[in-house]
N, C-alpha and C positions, 0 to 999 in steps of 0.2 A: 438454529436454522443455518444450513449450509450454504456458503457463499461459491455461485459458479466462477470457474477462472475465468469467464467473460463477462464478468457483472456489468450493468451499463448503468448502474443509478448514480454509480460518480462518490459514493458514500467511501470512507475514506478507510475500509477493506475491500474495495472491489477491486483494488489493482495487485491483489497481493500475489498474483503470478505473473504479474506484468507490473515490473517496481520501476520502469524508466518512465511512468507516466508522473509517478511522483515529482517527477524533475521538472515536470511544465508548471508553470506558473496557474496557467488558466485550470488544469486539475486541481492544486490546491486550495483555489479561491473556493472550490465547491464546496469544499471539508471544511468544517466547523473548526475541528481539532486543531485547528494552526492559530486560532486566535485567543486560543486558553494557554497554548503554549509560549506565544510572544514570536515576535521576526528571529531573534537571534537564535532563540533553540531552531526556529523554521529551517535559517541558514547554516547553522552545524550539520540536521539533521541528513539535509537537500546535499553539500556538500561530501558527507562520509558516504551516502549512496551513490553518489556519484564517483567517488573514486573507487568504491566497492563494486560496482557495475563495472569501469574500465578495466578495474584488473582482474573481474573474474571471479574474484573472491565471493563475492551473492551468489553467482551461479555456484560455485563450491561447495557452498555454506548450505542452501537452499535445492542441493539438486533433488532431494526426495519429492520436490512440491509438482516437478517438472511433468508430470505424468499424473496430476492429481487433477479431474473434473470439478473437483467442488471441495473448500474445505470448512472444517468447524472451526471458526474464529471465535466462537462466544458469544456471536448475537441471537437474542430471544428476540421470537414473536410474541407479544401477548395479546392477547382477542378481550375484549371484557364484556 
């Protein structure tokens, strides 16, 4: 299932073309995914994007996404 780069459910791919929301506090509280991984990976993880955001480097890294509507991240929908 294709994720739009405007996703609004807050699910913890929906920012992936927009990674400075990761940085708010009140976006990660939504995601599950921080509390299986502990505060301290939280903080490494918050902190490497952030300096990667300042210097550019994500945009570098990540410019193919820049012009992507929608991507495949890997989640399934199942209907049962």
């Amino acid at each position: 299932m294709p994720v739009p780069w405007d996703c609004a459910d807050g699910l913890f791919e929906a920012y992936w073309r927009r990674p400075a929301a990761y940085l708010e506090d009140r976006v990660r509280r939504a995601m599950s995914v921080w509390t299986r991984v502990g505060p301290e990976a939280e903080q490494r993880a918050v902190r490497s994007l952030s300096d990667d955001l300042d210097s550019g480097r994500w945009a570098e890294r990540n410019s193919d996404l820049a012009d992507l509507d929608a991507a495949d991240l890997g989640l399934r929908l199942l209907i049962a």
